[in-house]
N, CA, C and O atoms as a MOPAC input file, in Angstrom:
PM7 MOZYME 1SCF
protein

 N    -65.42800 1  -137.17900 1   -67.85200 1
 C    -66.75900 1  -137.67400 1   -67.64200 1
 C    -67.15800 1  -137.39800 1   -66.18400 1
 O    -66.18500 1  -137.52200 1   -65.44000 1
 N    -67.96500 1  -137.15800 1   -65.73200 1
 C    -68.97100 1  -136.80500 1   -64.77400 1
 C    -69.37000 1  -137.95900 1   -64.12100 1
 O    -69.61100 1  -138.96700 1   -64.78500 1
 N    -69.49000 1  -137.95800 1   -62.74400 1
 C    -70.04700 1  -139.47500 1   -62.20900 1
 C    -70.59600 1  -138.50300 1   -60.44200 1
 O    -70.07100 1  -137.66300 1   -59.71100 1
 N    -71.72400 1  -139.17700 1   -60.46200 1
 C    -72.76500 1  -138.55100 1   -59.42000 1
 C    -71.78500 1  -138.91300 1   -58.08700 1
 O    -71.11200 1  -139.92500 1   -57.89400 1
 N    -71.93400 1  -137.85900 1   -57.34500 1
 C    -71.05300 1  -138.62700 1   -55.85600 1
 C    -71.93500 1  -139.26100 1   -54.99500 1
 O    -71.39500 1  -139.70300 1   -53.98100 1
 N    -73.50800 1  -139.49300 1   -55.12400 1
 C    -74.04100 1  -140.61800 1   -54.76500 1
 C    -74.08700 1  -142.08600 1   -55.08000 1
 O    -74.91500 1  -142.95300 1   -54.79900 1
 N    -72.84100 1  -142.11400 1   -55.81400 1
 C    -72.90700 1  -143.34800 1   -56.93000 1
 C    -71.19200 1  -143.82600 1   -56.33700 1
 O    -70.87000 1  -145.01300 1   -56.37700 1
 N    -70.08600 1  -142.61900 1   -55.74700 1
 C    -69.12100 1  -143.19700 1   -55.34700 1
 C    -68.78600 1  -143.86700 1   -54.08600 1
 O    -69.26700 1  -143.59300 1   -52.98700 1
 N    -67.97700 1  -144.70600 1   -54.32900 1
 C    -67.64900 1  -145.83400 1   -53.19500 1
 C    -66.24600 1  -146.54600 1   -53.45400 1
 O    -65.88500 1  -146.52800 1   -54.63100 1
 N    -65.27200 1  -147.26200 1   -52.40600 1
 C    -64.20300 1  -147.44500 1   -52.08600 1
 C    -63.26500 1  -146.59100 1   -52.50400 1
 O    -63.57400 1  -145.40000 1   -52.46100 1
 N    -62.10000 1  -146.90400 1   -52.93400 1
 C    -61.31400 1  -145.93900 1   -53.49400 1
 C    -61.30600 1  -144.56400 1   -54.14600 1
 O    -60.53700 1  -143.60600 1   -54.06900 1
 N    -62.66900 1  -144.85100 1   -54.96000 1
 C    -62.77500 1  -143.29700 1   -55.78000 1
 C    -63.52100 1  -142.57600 1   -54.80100 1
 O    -63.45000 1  -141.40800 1   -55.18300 1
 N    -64.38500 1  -142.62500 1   -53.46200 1
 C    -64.78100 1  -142.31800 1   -52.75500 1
 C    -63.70300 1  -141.50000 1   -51.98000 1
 O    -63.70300 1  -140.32600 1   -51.60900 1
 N    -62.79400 1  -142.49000 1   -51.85800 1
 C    -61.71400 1  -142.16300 1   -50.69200 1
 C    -60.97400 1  -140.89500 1   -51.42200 1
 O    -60.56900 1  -140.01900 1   -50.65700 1
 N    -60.76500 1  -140.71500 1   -52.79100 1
 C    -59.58300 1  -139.99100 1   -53.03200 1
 C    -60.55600 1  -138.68400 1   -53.08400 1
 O    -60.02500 1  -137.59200 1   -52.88200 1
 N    -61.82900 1  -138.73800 1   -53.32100 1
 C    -62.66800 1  -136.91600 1   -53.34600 1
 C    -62.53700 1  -137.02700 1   -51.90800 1
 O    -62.84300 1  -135.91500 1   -51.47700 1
 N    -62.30000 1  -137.63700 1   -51.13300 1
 C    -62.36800 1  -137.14400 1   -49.75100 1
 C    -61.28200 1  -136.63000 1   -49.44100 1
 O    -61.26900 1  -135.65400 1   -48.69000 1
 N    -60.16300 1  -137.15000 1   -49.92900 1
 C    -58.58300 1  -136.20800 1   -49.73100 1
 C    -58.44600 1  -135.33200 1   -50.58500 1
 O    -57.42000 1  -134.67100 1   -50.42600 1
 N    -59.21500 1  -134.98400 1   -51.64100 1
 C    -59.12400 1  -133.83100 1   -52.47200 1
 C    -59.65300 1  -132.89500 1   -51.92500 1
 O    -59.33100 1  -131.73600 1   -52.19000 1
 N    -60.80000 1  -133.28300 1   -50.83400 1
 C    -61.88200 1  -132.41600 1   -50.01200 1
 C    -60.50200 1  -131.97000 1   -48.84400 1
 O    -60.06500 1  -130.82000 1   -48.83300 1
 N    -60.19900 1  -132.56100 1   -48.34200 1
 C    -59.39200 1  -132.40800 1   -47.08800 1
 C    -58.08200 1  -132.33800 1   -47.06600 1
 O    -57.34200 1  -132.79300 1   -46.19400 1
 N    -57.64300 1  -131.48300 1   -48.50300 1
 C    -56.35700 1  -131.33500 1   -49.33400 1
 C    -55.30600 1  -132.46100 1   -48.37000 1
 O    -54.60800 1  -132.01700 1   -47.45800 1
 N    -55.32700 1  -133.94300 1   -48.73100 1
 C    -55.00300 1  -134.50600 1   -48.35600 1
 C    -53.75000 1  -134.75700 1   -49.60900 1
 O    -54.25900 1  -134.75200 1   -50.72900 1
 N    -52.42800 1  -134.94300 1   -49.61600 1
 C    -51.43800 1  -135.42000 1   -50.64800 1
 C    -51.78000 1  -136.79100 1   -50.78900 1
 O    -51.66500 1  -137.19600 1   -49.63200 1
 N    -52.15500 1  -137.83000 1   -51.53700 1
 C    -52.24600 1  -139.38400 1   -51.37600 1
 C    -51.59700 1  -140.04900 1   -52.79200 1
 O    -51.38300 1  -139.47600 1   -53.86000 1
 N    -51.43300 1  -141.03500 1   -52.53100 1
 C    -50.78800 1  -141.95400 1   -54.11400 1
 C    -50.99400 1  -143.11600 1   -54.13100 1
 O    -50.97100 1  -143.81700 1   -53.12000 1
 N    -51.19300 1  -143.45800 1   -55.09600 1
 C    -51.95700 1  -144.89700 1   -55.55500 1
 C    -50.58400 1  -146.10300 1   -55.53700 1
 O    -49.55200 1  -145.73900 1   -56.10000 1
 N    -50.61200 1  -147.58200 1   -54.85600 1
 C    -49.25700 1  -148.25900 1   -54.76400 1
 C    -50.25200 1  -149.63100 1   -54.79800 1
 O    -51.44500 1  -149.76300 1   -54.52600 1
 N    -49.20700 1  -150.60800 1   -55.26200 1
 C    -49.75300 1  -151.78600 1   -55.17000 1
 C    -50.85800 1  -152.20800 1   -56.26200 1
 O    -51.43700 1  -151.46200 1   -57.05200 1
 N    -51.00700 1  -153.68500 1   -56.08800 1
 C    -52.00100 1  -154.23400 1   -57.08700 1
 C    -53.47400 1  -153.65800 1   -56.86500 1
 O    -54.32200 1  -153.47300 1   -57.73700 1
 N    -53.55700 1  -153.47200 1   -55.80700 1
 C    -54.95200 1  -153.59400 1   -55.54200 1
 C    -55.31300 1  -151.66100 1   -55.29400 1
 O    -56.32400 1  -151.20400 1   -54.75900 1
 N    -54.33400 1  -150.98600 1   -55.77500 1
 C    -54.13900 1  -149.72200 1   -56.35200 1
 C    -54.62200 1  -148.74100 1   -54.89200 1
 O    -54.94000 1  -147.57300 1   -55.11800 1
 N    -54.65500 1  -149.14800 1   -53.70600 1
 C    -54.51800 1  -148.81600 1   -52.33300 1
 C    -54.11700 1  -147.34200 1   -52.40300 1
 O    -53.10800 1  -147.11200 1   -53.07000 1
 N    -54.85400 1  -146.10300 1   -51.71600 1
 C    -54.11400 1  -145.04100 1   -51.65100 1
 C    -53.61100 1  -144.80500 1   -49.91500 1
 O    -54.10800 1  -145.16700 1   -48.84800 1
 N    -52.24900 1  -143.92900 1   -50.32300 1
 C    -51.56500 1  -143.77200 1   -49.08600 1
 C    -51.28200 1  -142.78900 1   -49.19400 1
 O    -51.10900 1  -142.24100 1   -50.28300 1
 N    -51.12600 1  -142.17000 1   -47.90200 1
 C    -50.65100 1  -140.77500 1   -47.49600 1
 C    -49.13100 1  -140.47900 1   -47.70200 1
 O    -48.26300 1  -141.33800 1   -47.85400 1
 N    -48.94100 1  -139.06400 1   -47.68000 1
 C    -47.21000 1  -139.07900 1   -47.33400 1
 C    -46.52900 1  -140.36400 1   -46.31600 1
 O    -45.71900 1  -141.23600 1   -46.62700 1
 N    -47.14700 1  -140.11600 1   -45.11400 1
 C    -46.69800 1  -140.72000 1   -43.83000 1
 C    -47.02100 1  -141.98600 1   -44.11300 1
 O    -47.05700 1  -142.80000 1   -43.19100 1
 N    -47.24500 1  -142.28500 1   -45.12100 1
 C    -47.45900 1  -144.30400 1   -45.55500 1
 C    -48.89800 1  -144.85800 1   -44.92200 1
 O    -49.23000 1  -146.03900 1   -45.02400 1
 N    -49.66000 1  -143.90400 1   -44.29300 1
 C    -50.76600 1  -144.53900 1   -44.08700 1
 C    -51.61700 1  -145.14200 1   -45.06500 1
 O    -51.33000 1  -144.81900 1   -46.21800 1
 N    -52.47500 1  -145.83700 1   -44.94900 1
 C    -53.72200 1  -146.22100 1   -46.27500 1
 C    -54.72400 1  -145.33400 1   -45.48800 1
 O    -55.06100 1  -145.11300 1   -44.32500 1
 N    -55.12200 1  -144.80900 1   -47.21400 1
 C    -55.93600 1  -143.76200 1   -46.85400 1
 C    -57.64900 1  -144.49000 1   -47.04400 1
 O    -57.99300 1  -144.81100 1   -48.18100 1
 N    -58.12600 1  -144.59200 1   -46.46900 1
 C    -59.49500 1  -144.76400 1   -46.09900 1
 C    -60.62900 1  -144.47200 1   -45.47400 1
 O    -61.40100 1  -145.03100 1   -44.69500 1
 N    -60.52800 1  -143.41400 1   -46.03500 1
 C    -62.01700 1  -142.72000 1   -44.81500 1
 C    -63.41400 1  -143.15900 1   -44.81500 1
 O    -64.06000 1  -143.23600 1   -43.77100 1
 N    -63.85700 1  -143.42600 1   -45.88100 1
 C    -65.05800 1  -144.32800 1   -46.00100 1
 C    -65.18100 1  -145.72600 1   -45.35100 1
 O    -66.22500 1  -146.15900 1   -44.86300 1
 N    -64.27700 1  -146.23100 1   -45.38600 1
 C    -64.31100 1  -147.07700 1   -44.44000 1
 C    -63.85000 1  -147.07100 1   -42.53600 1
 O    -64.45700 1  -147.79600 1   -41.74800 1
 N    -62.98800 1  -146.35900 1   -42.20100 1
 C    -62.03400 1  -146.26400 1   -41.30800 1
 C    -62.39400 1  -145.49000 1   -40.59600 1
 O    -62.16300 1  -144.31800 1   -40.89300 1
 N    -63.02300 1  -145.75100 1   -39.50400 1
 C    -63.42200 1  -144.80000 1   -38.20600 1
 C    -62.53900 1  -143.57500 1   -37.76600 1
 O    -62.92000 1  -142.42200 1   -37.56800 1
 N    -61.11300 1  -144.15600 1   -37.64700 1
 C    -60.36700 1  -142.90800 1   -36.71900 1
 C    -59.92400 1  -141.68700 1   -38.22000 1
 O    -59.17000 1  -140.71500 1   -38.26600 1
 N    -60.57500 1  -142.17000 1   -38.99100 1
 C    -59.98700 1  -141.48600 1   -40.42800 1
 C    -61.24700 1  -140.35400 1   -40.68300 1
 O    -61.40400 1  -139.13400 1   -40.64200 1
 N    -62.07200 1  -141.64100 1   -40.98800 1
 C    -63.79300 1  -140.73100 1   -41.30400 1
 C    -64.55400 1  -139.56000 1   -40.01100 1
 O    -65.01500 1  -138.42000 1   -40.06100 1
 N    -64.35400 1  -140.62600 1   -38.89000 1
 C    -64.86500 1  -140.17700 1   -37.40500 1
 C    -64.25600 1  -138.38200 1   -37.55400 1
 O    -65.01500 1  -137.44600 1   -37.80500 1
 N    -62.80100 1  -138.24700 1   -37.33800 1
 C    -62.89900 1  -137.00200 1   -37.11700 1
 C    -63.57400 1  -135.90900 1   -37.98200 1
 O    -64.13800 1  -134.95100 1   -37.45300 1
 N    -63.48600 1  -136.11200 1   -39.63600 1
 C    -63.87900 1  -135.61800 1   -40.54000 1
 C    -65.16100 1  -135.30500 1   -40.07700 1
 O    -65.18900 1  -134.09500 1   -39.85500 1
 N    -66.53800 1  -135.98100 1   -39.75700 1
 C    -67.75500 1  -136.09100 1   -39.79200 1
 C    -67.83500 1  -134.98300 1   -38.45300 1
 O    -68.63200 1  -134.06000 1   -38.62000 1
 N    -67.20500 1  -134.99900 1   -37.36700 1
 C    -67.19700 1  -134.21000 1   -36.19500 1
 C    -66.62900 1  -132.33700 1   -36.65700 1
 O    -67.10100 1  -131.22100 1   -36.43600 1
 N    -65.68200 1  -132.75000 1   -37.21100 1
 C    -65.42700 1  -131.30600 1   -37.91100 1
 C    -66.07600 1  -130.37400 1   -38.41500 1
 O    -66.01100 1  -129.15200 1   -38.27700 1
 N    -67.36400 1  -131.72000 1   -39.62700 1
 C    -68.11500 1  -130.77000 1   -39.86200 1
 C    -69.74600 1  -130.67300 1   -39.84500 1
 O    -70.61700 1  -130.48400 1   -40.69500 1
 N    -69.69800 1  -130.96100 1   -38.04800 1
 C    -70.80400 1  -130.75300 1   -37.70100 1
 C    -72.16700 1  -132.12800 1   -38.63000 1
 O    -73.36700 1  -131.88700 1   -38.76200 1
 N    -71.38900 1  -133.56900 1   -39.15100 1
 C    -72.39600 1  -134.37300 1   -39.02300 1
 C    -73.08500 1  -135.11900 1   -38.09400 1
 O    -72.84200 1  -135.50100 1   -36.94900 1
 N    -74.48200 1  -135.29600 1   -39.26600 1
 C    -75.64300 1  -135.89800 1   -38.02200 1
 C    -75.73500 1  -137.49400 1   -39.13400 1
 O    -75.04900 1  -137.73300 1   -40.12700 1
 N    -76.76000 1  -138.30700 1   -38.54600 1
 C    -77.04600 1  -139.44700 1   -39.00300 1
 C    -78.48800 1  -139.72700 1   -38.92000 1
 O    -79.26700 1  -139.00600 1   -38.29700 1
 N    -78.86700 1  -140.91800 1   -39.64000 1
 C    -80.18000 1  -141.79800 1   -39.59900 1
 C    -80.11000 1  -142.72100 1   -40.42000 1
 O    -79.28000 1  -142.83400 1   -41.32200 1
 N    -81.08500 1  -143.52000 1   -40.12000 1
 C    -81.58900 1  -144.72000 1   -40.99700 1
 C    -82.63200 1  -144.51300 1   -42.43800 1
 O    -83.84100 1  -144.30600 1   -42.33600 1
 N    -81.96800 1  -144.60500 1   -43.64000 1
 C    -83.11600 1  -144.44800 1   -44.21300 1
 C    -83.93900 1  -145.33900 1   -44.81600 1
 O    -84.77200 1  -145.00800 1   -45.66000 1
 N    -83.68600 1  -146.91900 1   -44.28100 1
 C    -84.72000 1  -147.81500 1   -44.76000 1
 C    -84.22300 1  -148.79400 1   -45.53700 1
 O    -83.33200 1  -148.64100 1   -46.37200 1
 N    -84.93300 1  -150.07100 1   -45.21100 1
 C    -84.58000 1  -150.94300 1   -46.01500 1
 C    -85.00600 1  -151.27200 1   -47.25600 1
 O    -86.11500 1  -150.90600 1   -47.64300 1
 N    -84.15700 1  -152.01700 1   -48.04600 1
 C    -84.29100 1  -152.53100 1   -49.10200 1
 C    -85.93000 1  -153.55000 1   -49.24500 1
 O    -86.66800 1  -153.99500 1   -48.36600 1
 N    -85.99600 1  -153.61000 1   -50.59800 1
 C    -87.80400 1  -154.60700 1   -50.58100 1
 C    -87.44100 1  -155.45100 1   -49.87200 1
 O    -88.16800 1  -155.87100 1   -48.97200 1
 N    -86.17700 1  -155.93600 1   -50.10000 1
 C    -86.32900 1  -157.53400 1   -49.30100 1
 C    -85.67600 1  -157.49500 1   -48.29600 1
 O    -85.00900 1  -158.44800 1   -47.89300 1
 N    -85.79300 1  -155.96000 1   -47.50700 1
 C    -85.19000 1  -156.19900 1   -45.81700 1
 C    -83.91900 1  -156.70200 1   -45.44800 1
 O    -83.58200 1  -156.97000 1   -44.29500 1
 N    -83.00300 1  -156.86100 1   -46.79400 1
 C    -81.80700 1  -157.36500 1   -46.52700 1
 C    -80.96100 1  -156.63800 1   -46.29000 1
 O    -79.97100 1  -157.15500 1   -45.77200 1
 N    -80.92400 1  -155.21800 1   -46.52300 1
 C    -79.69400 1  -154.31800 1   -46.44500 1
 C    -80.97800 1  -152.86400 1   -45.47700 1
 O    -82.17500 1  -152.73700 1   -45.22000 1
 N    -79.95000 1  -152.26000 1   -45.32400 1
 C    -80.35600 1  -151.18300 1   -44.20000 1
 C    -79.32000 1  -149.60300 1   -45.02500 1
 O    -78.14700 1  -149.36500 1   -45.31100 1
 N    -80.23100 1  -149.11800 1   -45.08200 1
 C    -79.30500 1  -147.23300 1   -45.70600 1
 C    -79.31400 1  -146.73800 1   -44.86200 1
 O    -80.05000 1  -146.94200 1   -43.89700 1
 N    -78.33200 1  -145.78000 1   -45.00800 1
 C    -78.09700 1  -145.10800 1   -44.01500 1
 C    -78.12000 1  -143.34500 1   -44.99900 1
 O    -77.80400 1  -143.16500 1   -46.17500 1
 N    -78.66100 1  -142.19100 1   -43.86700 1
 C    -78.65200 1  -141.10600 1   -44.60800 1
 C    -77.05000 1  -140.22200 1   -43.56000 1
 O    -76.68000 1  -140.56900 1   -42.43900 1
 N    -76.52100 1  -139.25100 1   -44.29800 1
 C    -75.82100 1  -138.34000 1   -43.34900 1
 C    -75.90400 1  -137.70400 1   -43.98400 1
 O    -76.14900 1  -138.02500 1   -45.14600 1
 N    -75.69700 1  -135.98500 1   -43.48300 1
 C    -75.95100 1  -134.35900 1   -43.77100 1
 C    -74.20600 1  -134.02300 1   -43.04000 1
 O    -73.66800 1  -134.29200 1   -41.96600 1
 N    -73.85800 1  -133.44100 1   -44.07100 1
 C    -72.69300 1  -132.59800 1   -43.68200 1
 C    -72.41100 1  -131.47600 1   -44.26000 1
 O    -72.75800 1  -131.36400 1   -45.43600 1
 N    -71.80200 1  -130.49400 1   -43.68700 1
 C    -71.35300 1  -129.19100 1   -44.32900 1
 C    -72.06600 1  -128.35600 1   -43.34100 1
 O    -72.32800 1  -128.96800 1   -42.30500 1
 N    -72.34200 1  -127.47700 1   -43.36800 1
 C    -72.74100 1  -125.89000 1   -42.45200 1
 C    -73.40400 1  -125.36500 1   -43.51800 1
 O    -72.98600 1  -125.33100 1   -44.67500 1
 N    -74.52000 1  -124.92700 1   -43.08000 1
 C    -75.77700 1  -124.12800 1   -43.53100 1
 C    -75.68700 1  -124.26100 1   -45.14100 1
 O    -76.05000 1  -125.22900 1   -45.80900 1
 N    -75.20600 1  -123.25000 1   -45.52500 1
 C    -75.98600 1  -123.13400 1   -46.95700 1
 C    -75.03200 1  -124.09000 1   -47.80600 1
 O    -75.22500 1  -124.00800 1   -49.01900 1
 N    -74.04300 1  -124.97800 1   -47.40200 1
 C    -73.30600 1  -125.97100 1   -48.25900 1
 C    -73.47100 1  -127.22700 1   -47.39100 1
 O    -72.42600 1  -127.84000 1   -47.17600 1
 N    -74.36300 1  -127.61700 1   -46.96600 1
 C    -75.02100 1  -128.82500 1   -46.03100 1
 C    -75.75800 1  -129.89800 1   -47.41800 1
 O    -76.58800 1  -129.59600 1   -48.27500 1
 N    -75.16600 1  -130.96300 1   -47.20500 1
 C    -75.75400 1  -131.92200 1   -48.40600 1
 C    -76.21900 1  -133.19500 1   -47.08500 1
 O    -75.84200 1  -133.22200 1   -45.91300 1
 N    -76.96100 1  -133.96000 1   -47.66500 1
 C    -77.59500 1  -135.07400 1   -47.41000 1
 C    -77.19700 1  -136.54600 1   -48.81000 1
 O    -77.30300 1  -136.48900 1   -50.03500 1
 N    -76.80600 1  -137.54300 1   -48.02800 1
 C    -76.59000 1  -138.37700 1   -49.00400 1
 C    -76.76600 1  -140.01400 1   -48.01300 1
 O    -76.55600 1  -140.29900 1   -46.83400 1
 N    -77.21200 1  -140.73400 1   -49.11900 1
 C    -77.23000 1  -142.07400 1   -48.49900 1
 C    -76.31000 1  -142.92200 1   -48.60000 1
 O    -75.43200 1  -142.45800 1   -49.32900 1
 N    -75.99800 1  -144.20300 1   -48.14200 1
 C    -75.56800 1  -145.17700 1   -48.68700 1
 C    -75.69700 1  -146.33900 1   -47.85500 1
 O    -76.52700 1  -146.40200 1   -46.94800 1
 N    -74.66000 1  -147.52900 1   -48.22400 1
 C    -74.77900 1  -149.07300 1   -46.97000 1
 C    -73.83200 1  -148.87600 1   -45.83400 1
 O    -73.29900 1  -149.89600 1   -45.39700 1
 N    -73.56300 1  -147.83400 1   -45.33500 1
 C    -72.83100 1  -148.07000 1   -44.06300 1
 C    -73.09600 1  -145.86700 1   -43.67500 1
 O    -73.41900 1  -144.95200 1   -44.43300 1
 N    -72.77000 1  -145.89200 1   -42.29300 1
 C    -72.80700 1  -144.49000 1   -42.18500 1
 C    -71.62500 1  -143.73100 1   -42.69900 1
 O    -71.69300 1  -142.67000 1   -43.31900 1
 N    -70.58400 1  -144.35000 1   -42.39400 1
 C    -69.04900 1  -143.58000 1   -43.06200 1
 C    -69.14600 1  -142.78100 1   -44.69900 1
 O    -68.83400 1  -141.68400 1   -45.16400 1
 N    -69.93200 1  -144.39000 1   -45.33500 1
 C    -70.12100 1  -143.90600 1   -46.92500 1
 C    -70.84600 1  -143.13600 1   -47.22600 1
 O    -70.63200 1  -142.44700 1   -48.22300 1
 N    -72.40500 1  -142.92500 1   -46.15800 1
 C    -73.31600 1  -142.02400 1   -46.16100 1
 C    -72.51600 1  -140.54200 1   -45.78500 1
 O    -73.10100 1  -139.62300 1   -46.35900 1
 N    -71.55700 1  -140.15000 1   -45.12800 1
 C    -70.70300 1  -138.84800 1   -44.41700 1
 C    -69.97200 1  -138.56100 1   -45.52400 1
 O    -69.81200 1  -137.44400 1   -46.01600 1
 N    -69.53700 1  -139.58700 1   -45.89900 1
 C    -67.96100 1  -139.15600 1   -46.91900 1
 C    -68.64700 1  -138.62600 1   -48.36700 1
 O    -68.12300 1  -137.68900 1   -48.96900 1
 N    -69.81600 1  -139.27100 1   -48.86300 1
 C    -70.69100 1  -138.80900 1   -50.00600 1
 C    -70.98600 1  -137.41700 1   -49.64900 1
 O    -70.55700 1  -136.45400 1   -50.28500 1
 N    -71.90800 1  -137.32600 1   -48.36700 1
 C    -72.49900 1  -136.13400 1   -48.29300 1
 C    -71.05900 1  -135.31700 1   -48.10800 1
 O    -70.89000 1  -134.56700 1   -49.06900 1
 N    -70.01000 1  -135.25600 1   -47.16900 1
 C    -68.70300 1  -134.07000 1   -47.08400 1
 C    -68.28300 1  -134.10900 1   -48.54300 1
 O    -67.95900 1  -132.96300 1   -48.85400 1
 N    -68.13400 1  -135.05400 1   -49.71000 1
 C    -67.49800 1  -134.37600 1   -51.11100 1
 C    -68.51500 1  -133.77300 1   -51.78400 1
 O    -68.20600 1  -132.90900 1   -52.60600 1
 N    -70.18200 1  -134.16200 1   -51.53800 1
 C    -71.08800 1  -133.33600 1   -52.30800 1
 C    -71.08600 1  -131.70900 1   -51.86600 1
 O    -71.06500 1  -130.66700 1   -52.52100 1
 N    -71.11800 1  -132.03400 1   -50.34400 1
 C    -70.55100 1  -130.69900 1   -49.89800 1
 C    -69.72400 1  -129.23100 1   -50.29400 1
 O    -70.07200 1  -128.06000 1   -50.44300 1
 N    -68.66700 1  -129.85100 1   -50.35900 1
 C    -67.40800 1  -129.33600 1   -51.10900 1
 C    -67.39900 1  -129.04100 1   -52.75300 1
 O    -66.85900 1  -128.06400 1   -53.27000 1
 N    -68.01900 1  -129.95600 1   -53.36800 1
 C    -67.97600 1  -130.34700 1   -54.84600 1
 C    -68.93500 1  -130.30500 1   -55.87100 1
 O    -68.74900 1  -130.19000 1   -57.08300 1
 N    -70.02000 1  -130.41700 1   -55.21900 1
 C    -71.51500 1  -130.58200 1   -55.20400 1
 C    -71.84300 1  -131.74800 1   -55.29400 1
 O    -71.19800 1  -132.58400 1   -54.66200 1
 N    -73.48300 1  -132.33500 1   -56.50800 1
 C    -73.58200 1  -133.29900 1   -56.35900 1
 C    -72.59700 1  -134.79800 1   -57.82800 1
 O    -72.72600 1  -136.01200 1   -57.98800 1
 N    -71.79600 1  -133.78400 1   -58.46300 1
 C    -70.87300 1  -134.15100 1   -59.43700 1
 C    -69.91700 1  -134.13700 1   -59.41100 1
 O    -69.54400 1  -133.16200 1   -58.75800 1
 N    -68.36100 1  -135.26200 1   -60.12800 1
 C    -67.14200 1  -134.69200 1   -59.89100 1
 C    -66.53900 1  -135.59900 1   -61.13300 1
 O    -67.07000 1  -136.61400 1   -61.58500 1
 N    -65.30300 1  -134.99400 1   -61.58000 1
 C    -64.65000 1  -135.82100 1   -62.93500 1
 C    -64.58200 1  -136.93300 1   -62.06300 1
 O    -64.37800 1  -137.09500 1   -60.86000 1
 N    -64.92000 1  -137.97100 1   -63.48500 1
 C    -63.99100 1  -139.60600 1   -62.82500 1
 C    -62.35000 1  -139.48700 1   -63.20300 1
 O    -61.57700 1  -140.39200 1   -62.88800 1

């Protein structure tokens, strides 16, 4: 089945991002946590020193794209990739907005669940 990568977030987010960044990772624990060889938890959508370099690599930018009717939440847009594989994607934090747009990038705007 097919699931839009503007629609992914936490974990299933995280693992197209190590599929993007031929990352090895494995699923442990209850709360089904992925980790690297080196035992890290893998989190780039969330995790600055994880996401941060990714987004610099490949040349992302940022913005705000507006709030919700009721002003309670704030989107965020990011563009990643280089010229003719450059995607734009939103979400509630900038990391999730980078990590959407770098697997649409790579993947397009679809990927198996």
């Amino acid at each position: 089945m097919k699931v839009k990568v503007s629609e992914l977030q936490g974990a299933m987010l995280d693992y197209w991002v190590a599929k993007a960044e031929v990352v090895s990772i494995e699923r442990r624990g209850r709360k089904q946590n992925l980790y690297t060889q080196q035992g890290v938890v893998w989190r780039p959508s969330s995790d600055w020193s994880q996401g941060g370099p990714i987004i610099e690599r490949n040349a992302g930018t940022f913005g705000i794209a507006g709030n919700d009717q009721d002003f309670n939440q704030v989107s965020y847009w990011a563009e990643m990739g280089r010229t003719i594989t450059r995607c734009r994607m939103v979400g509630p934090t900038h990391l999730i907005a980078a990590m959407r747009a770098y697997v649409a990038s790579k993947f397009g705007e679809e990927v198996e669940e």
